[in-house]
C-alpha positions in Angstrom: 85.0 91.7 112.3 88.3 93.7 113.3 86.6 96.9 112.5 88.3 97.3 109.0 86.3 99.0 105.9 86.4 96.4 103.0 89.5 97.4 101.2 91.3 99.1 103.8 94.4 96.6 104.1 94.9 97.6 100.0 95.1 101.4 101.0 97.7 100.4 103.8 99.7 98.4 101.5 100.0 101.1 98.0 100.5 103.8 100.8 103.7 101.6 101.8 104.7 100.9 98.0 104.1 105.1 97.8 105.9 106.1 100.5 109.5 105.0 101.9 109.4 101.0 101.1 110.1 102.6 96.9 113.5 104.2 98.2 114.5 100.3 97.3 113.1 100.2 94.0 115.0 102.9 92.3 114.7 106.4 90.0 113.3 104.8 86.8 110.9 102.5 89.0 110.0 106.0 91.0 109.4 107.8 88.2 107.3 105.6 86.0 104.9 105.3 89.5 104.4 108.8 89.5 103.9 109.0 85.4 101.2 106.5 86.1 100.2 108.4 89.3 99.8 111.2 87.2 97.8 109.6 84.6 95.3 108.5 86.5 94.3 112.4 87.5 96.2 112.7 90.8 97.0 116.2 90.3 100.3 115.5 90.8 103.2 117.5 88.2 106.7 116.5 87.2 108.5 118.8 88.8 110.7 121.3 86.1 114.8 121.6 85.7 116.2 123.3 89.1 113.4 122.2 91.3 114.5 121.7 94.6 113.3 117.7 95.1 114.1 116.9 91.2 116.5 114.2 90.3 120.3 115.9 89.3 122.1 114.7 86.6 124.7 112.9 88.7 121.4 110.9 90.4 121.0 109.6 86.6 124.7 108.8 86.3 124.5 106.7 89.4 121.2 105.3 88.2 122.5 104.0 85.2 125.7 102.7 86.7 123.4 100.4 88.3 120.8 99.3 85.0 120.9 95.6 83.9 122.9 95.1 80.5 120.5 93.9 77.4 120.3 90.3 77.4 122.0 89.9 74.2 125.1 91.4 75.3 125.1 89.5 78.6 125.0 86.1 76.4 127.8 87.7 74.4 129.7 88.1 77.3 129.1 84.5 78.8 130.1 83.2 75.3 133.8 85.3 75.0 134.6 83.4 78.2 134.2 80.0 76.8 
């Protein structure tokens, strides 16, 4: 047809979701990929405390700034304004 391999379009497309399109997604989304990424056997490591390339503490800080509240306290808070 076009001269694709069966399956090549996937490849494209995780190789996007791998690469700069997951800058949207966020740390905790980043990080689980790679856990699973890592799972899977990619040969890939967590990198250690100090690691140039690691998330710093203030990158969590900001992360968490950021993190839905659990739903029970968002209905609380809907409910003190009636």
């Amino acid at each position: 047809m076009l001269g694709l391999k069966a399956g090549q379009g996937n490849e494209e497309k995780q190789q996007e979701r791998d690469g700069v399109a997951n800058m949207k997604d966020g740390l905790y989304a980043n990080i689980h990929r790679k856990r699973a990424r890592i799972k899977a056997g990619s040969g890939e490591r967590m990198k250690k405390a100090g690691e140039e390339g690691r998330p710093s503490a203030q990158d969590f800080k900001d992360a968490a700034k950021t993190a839905k509240k659990p739903r029970r306290q968002m209905i609380a808070d809907a409910m003190k304004d009636m």
